[in-house]
Each structure stands twice: as C-alpha cells, then as structure tokens.
N, C-alpha and C positions, 0 to 999 in steps of 0.2 A: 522684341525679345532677343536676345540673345545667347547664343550657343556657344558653350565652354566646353576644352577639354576635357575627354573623361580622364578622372585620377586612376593610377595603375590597378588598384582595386577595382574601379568600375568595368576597368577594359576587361578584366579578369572574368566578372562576373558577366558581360556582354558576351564575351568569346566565351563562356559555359552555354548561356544561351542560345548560342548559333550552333554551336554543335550536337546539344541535345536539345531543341528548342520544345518537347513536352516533358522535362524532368526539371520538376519545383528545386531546381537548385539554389540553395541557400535563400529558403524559403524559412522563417520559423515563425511558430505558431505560440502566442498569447493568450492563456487567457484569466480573466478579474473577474471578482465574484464583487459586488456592490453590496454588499449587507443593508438591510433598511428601504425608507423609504428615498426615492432619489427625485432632485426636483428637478425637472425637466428643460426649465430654463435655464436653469445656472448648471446644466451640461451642457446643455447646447450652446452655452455661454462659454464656454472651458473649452470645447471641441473647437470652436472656431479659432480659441486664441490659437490653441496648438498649432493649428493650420496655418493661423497669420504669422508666425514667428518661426514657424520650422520649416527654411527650404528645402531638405530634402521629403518632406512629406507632398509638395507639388514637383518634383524634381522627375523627370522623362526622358528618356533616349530615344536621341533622335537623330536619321540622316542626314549629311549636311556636306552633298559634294563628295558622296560614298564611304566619309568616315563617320563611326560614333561620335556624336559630341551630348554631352547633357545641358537641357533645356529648365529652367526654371519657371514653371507656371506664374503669373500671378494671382497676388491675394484673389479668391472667391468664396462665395457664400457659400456655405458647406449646407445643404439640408437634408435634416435626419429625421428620418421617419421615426417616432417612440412605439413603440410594442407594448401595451401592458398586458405581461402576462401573469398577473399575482390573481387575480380570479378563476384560474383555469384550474383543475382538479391535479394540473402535477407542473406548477409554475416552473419548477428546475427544469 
C-alpha cells in the first residue's frame, strides 16, 4: 500500500480533527427515501461497485513517520446486512 500526501483540503480538515477531535467537523448528513420494492441483490450489486471504483470511499489517514499521509484501501467485499422493515406496524 502506499501512502500519498494529503491535498491542502485534507490537511485542513485533519488539523480540524486534532484540535477538536469530538466535533463532527464537516460531517454531512444524507438521506434517500427508496420508494417501492427494492431488490436486494442488485443493491448490493451497486454498493459494491460504488466501493470498487470510488477511492475516496476506502481512502484513511494515516501516520507515517509523524506526518498525515492518506492511505487508499483496497477493493473488499462490502457486506450489508438487509433489514426488512415493511411488515412492521410503522415501517418509516
């Protein structure tokens, strides 16, 4: 593996981290309503591509001889637990 500079942006948001290291700084919150029935393999079909083709979604900071550098995981098998809660008396 190897470990790359972080871009001025990362350092930015590294050095928020060390100095307040319990505030969700530039933390944002998503969320998607699925309408319908959803089929479960061909999400977890979609999920993984996402995974396999976006490094910043394996992408980690890490020490390396005292400075930040960012680490890029590689590809792994993503598994997701499915929840169905459509039979439950308040599925939302």
């Amino acid at each position: 593996m190897i470990d790359l500079p972080l871009t001025q942006s990362q350092s930015l948001i590294w050095l928020g981290q060390q100095v307040h290291p319990d505030a969700p700084l530039y933390n944002m919150v998503f969320a998607f309503t699925l309408e319908g029935e959803v089929d479960a393999d061909t999400f977890r079909a979609a999920f993984q591509r996402a995974m396999d083709e976006t490094d910043v979604l394996r992408t980690v900071v890490v020490d390396h001889a005292g400075e930040p550098c960012q680490r890029i995981a590689p590809a792994a098998s993503a598994n997701l637990d499915i929840l169905d809660f459509s039979t439950h008396s308040s599925p939302d």
